[in-house]
VORO-412654 format. One record per residue (C-alpha): residue number from 1; chain; y negated, x, z. Coordinates in nm, 2 decimals, always signed. Example, Ala and Ser with C-alpha at 12.3 -4.5 7.8 and 13.67 -1.06 7.14 Angstrom:
residues 2
(1 A (+0.45 +1.23 +0.78))
(2 A (+0.11 +1.37 +0.71))
END
This chain:
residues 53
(1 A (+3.62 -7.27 -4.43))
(2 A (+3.28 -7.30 -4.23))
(3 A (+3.02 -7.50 -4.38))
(4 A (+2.82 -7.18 -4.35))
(5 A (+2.99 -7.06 -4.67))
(6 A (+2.87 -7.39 -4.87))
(7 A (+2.54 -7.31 -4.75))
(8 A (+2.54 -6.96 -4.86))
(9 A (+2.64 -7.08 -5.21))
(10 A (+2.39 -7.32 -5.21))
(11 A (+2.17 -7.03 -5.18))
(12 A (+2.30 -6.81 -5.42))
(13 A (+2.31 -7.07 -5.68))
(14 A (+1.93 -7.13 -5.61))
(15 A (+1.88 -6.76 -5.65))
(16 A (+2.10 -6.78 -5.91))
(17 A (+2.09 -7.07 -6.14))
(18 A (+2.28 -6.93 -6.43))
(19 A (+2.57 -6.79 -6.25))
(20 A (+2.88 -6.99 -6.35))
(21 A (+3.11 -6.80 -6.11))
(22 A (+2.91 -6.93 -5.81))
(23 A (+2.91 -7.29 -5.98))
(24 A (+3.29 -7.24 -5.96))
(25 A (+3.31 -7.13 -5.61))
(26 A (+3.13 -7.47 -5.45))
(27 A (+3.35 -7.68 -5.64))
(28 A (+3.63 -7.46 -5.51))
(29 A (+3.47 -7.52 -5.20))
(30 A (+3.43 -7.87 -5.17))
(31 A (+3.78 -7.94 -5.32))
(32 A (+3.97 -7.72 -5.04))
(33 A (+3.77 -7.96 -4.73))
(34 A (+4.03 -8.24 -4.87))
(35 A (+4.32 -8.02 -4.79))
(36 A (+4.62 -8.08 -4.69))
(37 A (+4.65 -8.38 -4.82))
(38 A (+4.89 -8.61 -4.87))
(39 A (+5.04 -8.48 -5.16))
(40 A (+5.03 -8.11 -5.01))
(41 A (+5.20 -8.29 -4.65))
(42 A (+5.54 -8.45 -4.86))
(43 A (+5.52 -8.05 -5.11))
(44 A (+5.56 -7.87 -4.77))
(45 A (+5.83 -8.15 -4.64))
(46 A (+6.05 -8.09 -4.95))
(47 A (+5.99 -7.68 -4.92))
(48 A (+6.12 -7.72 -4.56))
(49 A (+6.45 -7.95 -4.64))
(50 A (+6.52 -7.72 -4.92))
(51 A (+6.49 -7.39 -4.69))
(52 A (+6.70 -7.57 -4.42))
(53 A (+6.98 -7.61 -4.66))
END
């Protein structure tokens, strides 16, 4: 996702101190930028060897 869409949570949050949801969607945020990762790579390699069969 953009980094434009951190930043607009950023805002909101400031706005919006008490709003648990937008809490949530940050973290959601910053956990997505360390996708695909390793673990995700070798998921979609076993999905692939499976569908092949």
């Amino acid at each position: 996702m953009p980094i434009q869409i951190k930043e607009r949570y950023i805002k909101m949050i400031t706005e919006n101190p008490n709003d648990k949801n937008l809490e949530v969607s940050l973290k959601n945020f910053e956990d997505a930028l360390t996708h695909p990762d390793k673990k995700d790579l070798e998921d979609v390699k076993k999905w692939a060897k499976e569908m092949l069969k």
